[in-house]
C-alpha positions in Angstrom: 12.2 -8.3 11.9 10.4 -6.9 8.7 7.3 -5.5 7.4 6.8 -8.6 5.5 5.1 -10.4 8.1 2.3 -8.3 8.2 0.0 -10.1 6.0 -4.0 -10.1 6.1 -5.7 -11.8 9.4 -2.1 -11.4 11.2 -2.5 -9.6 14.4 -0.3 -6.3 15.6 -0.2 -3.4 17.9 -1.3 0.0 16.5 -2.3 2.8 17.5 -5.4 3.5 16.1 -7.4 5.5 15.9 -11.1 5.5 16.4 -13.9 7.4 14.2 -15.1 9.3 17.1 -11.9 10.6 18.2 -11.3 12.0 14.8 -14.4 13.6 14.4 -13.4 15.4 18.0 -10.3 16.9 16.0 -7.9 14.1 17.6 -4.7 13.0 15.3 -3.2 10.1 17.4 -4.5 6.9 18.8 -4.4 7.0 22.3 -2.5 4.1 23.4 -1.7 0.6 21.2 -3.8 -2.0 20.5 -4.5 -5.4 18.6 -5.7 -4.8 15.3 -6.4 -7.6 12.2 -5.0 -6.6 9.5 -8.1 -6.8 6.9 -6.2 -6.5 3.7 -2.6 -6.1 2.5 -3.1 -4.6 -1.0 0.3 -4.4 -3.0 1.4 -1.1 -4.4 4.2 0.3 -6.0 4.3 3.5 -3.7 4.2 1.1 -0.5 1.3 -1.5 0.9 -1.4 -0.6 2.2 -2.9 -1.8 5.2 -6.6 -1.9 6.1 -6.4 -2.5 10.3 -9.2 -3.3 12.1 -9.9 -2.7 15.7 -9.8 -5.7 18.6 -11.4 -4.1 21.9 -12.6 -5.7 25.0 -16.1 -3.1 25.5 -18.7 -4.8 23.8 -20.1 -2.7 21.1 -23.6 -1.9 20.7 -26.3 -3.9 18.8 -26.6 -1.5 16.2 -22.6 -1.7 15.4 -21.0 -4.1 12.8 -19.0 -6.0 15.4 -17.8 -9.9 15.6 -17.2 -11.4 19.0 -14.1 -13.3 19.1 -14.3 -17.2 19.2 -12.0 -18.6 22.5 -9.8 -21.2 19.7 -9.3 -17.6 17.6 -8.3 -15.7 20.7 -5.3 -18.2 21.2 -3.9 -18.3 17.5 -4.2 -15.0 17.8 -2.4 -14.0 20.5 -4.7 -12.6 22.6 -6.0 -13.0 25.9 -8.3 -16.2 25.9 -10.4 -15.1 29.5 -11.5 -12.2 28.3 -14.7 -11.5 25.7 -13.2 -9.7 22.5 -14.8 -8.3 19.4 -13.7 -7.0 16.0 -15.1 -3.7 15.0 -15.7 -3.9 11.4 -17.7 -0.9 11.1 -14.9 1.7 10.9 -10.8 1.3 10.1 -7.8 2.7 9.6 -5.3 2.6 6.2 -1.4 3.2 6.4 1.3 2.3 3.9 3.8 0.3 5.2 7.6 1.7 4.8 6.0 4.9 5.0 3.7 4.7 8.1 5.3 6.8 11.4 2.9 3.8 13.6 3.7 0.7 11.7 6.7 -1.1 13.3 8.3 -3.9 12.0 7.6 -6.1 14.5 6.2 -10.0 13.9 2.6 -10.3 14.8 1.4 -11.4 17.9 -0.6 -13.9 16.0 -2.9 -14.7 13.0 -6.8 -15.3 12.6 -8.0 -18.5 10.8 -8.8 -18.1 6.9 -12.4 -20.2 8.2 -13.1 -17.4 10.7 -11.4 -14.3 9.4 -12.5 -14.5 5.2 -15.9 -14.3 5.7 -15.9 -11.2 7.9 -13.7 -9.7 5.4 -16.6 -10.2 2.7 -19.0 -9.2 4.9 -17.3 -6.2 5.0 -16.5 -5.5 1.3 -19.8 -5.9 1.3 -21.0 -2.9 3.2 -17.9 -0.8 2.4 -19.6 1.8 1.1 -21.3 2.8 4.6 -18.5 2.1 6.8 -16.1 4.8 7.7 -12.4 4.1 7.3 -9.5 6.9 8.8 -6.4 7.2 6.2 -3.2 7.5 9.1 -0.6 8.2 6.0 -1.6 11.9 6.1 
């Protein structure tokens, strides 16, 4: 197993960590979940990753948010009967080889370039007003 597997649109477990339960004080996620990996930006001082939640409560109207198509769900990895969304309002960074959450474990699957690229844009797009929680500290 190795780190190098973990490449953007793959699919891991980590436990993130949400916006809110920072701004409560919290330090740890609170159980592990699918994330996509957004971005794997190479660095001399590690890789970092930008992860972005997978949850199963639909998120509100007002929250930048993609409901998962049933053909992404299987490659994947995830649960094809149940209704999934990316949040792509808030994430978390970590470095991998330096990361006390990141395991070297293979992904459970990968998005599609067709599906995944475009909500990366759309995010690079709105980066500035999105909220992002750095887990190397």
């Amino acid at each position: 197993m190795s780190y190098d597997d973990i490449q953007t649109a793959c699919v891991i477990r980590y436990p993130y960590l949400w916006v809110r339960e920072a701004q409560r004080g919290e330090t740890e996620g609170r159980k592990k979940r699918p994330v996509a990996v957004g971005v794997r930006v190479s660095r001399p001082d590690g890789d970092l990753l930008l992860l972005f939640a997978i949850t199963t409560k639909e998120p509100e109207p007002a929250r930048f948010a993609c409901e998962i198509p049933p053909i992404e769900k299987r490659r994947a990895g995830l649960d094809p009967d149940l209704r999934l969304w990316i949040i792509l309002d808030e994430y978390n960074t970590d470095i991998v080889g330096q990361s006390f959450y990141l395991e070297p474990d293979p992904p459970i699957g990968r998005f599609s370039k067709a599906f995944f690229l475009p909500l990366v844009r759309a995010f690079i797009a709105r980066r500035k007003n999105l909220t992002g929680i750095n887990r190397t500290r």
